[in-house]
C-alpha positions as CSV (number, residue, x, y, z in Angstrom):
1,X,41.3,-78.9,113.2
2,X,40.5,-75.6,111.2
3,X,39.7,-77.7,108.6
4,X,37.0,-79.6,110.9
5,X,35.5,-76.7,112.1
6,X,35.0,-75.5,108.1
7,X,33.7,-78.7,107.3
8,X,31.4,-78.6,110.0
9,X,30.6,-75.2,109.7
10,X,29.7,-75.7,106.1
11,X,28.0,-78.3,106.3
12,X,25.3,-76.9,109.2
13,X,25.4,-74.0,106.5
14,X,23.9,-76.5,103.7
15,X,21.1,-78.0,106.5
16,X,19.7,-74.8,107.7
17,X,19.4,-73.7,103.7
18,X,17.9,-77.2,102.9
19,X,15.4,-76.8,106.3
20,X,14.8,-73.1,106.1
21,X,11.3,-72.0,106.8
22,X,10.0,-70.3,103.0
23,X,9.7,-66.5,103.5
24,X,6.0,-65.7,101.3
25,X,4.5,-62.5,100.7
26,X,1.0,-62.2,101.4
27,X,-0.6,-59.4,99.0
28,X,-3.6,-57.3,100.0
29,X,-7.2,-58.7,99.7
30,X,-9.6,-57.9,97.2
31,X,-12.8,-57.6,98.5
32,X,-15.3,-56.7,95.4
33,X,-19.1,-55.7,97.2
34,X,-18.0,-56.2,100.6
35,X,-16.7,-54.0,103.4
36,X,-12.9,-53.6,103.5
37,X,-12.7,-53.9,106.8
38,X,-13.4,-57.5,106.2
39,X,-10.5,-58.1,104.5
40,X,-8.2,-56.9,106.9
41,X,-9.5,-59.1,109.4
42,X,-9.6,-61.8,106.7
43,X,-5.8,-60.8,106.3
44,X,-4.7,-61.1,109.9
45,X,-6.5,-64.8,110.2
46,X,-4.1,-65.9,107.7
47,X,-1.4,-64.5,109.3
48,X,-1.9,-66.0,112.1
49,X,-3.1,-69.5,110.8
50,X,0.3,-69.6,108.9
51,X,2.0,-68.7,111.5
52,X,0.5,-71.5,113.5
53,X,1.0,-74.2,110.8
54,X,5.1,-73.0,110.5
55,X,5.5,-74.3,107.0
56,X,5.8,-70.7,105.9
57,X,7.1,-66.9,106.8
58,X,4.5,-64.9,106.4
59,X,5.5,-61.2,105.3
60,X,2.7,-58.9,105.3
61,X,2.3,-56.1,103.2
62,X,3.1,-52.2,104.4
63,X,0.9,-48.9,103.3
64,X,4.4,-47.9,102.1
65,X,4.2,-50.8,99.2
66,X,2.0,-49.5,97.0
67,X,0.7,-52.6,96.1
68,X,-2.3,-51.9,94.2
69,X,-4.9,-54.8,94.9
70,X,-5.4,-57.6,92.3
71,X,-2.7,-56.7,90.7
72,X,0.1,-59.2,90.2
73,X,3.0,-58.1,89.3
74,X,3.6,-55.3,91.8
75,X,2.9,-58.2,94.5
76,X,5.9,-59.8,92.7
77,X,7.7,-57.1,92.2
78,X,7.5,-56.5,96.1
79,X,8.2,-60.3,97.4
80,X,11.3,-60.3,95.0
81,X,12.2,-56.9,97.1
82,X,11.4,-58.7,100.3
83,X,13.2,-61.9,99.4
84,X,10.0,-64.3,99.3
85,X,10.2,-67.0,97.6
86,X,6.3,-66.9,96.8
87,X,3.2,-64.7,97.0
88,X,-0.2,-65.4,98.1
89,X,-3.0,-63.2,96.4
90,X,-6.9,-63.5,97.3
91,X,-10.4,-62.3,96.2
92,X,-13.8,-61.9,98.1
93,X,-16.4,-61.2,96.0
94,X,-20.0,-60.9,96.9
95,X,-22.6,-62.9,94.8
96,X,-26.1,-62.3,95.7
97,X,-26.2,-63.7,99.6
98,X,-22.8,-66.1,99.3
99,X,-19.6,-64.8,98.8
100,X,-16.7,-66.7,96.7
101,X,-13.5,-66.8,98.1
102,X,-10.4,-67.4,95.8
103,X,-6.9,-68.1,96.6
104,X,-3.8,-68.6,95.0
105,X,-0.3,-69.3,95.6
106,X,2.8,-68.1,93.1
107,X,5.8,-68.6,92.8
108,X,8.0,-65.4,92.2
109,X,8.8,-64.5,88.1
110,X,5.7,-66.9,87.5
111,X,2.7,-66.2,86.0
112,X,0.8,-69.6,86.7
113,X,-0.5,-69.9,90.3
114,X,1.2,-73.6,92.2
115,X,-1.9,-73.9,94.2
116,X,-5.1,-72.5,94.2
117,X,-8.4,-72.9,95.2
118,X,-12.0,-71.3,95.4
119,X,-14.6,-72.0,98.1
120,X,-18.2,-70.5,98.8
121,X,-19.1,-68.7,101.8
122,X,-22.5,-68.1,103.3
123,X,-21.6,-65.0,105.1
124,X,-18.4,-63.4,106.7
125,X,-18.7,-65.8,109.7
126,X,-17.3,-68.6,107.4
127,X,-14.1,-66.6,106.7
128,X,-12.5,-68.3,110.0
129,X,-12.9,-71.4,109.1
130,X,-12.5,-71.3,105.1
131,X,-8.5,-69.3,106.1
132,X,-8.2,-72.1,108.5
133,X,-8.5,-74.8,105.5
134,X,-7.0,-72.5,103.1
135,X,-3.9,-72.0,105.6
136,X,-3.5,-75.4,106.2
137,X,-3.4,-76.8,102.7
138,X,-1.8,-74.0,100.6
139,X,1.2,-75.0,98.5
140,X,0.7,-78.8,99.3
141,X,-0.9,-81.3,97.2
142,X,-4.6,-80.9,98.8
143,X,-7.3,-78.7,98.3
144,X,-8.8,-76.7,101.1
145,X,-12.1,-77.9,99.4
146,X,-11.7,-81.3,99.9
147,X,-10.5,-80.8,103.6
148,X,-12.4,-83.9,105.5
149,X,-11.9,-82.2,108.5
150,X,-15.4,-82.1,110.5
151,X,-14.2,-79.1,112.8
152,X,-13.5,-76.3,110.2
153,X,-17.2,-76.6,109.1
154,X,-18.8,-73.5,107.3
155,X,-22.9,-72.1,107.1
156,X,-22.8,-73.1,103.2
157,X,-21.5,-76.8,104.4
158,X,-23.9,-77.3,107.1
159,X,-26.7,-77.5,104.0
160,X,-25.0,-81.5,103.8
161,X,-24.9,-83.1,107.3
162,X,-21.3,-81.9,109.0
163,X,-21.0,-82.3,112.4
164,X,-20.9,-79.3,115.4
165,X,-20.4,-79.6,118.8
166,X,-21.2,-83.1,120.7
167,X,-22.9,-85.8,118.9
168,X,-24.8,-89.0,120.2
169,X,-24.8,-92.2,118.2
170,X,-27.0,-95.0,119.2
171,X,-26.6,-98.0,117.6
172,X,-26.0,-102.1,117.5
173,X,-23.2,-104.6,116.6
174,X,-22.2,-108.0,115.8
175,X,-19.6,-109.1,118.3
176,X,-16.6,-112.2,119.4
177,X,-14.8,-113.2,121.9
178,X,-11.7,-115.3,122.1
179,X,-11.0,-116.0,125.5
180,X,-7.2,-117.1,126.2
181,X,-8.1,-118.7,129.6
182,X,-8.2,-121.7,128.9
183,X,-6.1,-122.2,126.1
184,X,-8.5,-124.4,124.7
185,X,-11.3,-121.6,124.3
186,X,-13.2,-120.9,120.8
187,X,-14.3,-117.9,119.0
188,X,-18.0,-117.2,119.9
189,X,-20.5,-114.8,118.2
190,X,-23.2,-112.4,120.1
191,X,-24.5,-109.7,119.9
192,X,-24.4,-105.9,121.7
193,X,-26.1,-102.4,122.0
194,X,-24.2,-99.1,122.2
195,X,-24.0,-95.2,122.6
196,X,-21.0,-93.5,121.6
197,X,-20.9,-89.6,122.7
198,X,-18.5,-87.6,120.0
199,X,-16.9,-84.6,121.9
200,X,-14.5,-84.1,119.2
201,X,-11.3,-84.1,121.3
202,X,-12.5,-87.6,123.2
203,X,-14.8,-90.3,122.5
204,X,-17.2,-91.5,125.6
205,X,-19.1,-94.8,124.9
206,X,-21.4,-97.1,126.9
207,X,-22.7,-100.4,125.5
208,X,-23.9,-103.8,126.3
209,X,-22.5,-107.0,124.8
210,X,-23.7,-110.9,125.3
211,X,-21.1,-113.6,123.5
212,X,-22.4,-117.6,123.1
213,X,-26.2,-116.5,123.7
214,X,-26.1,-119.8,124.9
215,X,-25.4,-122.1,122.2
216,X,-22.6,-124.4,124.0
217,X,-23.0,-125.8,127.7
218,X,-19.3,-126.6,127.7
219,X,-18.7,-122.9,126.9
220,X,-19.2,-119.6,128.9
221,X,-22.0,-117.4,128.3
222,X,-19.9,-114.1,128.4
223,X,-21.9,-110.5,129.5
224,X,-20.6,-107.2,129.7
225,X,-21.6,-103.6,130.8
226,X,-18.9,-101.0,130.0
227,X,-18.1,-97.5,130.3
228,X,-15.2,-96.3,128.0
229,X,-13.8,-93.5,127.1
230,X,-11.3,-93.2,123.6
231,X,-8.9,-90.5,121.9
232,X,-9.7,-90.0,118.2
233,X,-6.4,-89.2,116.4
234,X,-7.9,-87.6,113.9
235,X,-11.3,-85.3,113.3
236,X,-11.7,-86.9,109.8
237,X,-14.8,-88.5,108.7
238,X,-13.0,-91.8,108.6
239,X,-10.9,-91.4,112.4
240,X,-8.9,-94.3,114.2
241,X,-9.4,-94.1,117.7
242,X,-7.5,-95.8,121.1
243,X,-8.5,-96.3,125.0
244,X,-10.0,-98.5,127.2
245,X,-12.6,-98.8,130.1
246,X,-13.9,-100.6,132.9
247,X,-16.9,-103.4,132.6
248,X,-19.4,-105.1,134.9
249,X,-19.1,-108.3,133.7
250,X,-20.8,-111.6,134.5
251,X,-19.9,-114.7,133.3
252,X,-22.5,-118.4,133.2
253,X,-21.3,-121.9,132.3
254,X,-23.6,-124.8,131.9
255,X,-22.3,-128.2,132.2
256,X,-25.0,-131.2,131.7
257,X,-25.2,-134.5,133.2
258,X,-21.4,-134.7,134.7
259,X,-19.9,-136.2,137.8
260,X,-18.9,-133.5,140.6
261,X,-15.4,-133.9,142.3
262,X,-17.1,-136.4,145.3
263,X,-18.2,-138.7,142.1
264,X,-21.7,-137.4,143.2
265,X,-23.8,-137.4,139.5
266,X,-25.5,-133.8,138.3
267,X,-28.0,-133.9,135.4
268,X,-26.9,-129.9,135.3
269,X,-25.2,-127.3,137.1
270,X,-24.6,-123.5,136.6
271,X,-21.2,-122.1,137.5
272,X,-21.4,-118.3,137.6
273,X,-19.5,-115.4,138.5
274,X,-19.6,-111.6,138.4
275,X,-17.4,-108.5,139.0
276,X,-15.0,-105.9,137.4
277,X,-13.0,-106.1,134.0
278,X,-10.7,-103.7,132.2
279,X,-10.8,-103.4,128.3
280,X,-7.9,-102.1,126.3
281,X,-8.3,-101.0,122.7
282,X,-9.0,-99.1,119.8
283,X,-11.2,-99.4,116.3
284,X,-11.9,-96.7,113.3
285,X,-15.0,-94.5,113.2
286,X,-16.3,-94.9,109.2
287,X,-18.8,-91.7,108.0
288,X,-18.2,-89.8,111.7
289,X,-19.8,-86.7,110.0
290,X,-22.7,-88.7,108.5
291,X,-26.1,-89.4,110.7
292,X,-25.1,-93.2,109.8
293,X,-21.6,-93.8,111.2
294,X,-20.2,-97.5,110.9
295,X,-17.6,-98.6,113.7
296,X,-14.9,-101.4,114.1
297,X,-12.9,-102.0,116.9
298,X,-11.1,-104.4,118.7
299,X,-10.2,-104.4,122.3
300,X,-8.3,-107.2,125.1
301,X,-10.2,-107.8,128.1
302,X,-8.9,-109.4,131.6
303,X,-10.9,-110.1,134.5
304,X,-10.3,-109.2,138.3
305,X,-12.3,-111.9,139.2
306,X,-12.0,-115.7,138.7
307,X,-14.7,-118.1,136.8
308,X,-15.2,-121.8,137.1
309,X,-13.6,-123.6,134.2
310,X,-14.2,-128.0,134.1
311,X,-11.5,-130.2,133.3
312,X,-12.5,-134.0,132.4
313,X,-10.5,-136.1,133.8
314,X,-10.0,-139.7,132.5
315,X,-9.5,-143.1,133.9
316,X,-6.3,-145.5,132.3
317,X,-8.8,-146.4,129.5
318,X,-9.7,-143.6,128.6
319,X,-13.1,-143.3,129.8
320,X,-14.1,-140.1,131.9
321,X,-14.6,-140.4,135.3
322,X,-15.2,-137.3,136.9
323,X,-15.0,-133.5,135.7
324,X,-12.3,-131.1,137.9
325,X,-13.6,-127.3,138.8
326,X,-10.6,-125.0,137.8
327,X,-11.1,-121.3,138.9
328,X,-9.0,-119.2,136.1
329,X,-9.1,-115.0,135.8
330,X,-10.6,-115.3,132.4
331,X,-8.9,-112.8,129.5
332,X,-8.9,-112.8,125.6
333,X,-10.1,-110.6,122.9
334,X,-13.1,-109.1,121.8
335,X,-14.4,-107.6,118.4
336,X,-17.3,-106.0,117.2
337,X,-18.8,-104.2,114.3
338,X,-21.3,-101.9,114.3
339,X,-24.2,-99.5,113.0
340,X,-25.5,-96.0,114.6
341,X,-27.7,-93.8,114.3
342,X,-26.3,-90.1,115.2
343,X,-28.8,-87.3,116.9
């Protein structure tokens, strides 16, 4: 049993030295034409975006350290004495009205940096964001630069068109429907109109679809109103989204020159019905930080109302007599892909 416990004992040992958070020392900022005030609040937004990201410890230098600033190997010298695995070193320097930002990553006893990047600031407003990036991505295989986030947006980026706060899109789409009910129901093409409203956090969208425009009598002519609302997963420039909403949907068949169920004869006849549908679905937002955003989505629909579906039905050779009004709640799929304008 002893023997067990060791085992087991060891072994949890191993796990928490495989799992265990890295302890890294974060050196003090240079800041070269700027105020140093700015870099100690510079120094507690990485603390506390690395702290929020939990890849790393973050152990902060002490007055008592004596680490001069810029200077690497007393920052080494004092994460070997604080047992970090790695030190992180930066430098603000002024330029005319921008100020660079550099940062790099070392590991201890090493004199090349394992990550590092450098990123232009507009004015100390875009510290929060650039630490954000920078906090995020150090010591991974990504560069804070290329961060596609649209929410950690800085006064230099905003020169290209990055997105802040809510954005309208209004745009149009090629669309289909497959309705399941009846089994024997076709893909059909049509055409729709749409805003989407980008909160960030949620997606709300509004649009107008029309599916067959017509072009069968034996088919339904499928309209729909709909208020939606979506998650985004992401706040990338190319985000997947999921949700659903409610539609006001009507729905028109045509059926020419048939035989009613009293064998009475009809040149034509309408059958039409209106009322509520849910839609179920998701898509992916292309260029969402772009004034041109694409969109693709796809999305089930059921009605809570039913819609007159005709059934021929034949005499013993083979001829058709009559067609049979069957009332189905009509479901199936829908697609669309689109094109927006954002403002």
């Amino acid at each position: 049993m002893s023997c067990f416990k060791k085992i087991l004992l060891s072994s949890l040992a191993l796990a928490a030295s495989i799992y265990a958070t890295e302890r890294v020392y974060l050196a003090p900022f240079s800041m070269v034409g700027l105020n140093e005030d700015f870099g100690i609040a510079a120094e507690k937004l990485m603390n506390a975006y690395i702290d929020d990201n939990g890849r790393y410890v973050l152990v902060n230098y002490a007055e008592e350290d004596s680490v001069k600033i810029g200077d690497r190997e007393s920052a080494n010298k004092k994460a070997i004495e604080k047992n970090c695995t790695k030190y992180i070193m930066a430098e603000f320097t002024r330029l005319g009205e921008n100020v660079i930002t550099a940062f790099k990553l070392y590991d201890i006893n090493n004199e090349a940096p394992v990550w590092s990047d450098r990123l232009k600031a507009k004015n100390p407003d875009d510290f929060d964001p650039i630490i954000q990036r920078v906090a995020k991505n150090i010591g991974t295989k990504r560069k804070a630069t290329n961060d596609d986030d649209i929410y950690t947006v800085t006064e230099q980026e905003t020169k290209n068109p990055k997105k802040k706060g809510v954005t309208s899109y209004w745009g149009g789409k090629i669309v289909g429907s497959l309705p399941l009910n009846p089994s024997d129901a076709k893909v059909d093409a049509g055409l729709g109109l749409f805003v989407l409203y980008d909160a960030r956090d949620l997606l709300f969208g509004f649009d107008w679809t029309m599916t067959n425009l017509g072009e069968d009598s034996d088919k339904h002519t499928l309209i729909d109103l709909t208020l939606s609302a979506f998650y985004p997963f992401t706040t990338s420039n190319i985000t997947p989204y999921a949700g659903g909403g409610l539609s006001y949907s009507w729905r028109t068949t045509r059926y020419n020159s048939f035989y009613d169920n009293n064998k009475h004869y009809h040149s034509s006849k309408d059958y039409k019905s209106n009322g509520l549908s849910m839609q179920i679905g998701g898509g992916v937002l292309f260029n969402r930080a772009s004034r041109v955003m694409f969109i693709a989505q796809a999305q089930y629909f059921f009605d809570f109302f039913e819609s007159s579906f005709i059934k021929e039905q034949k005499d013993t050779a083979g001829n058709t007599v009559t067609l049979i009004e069957k009332k189905h709640y009509m479901n199936g799929f829908k697609f669309g892909l689109g094109l927006a304008i954002g403002f």
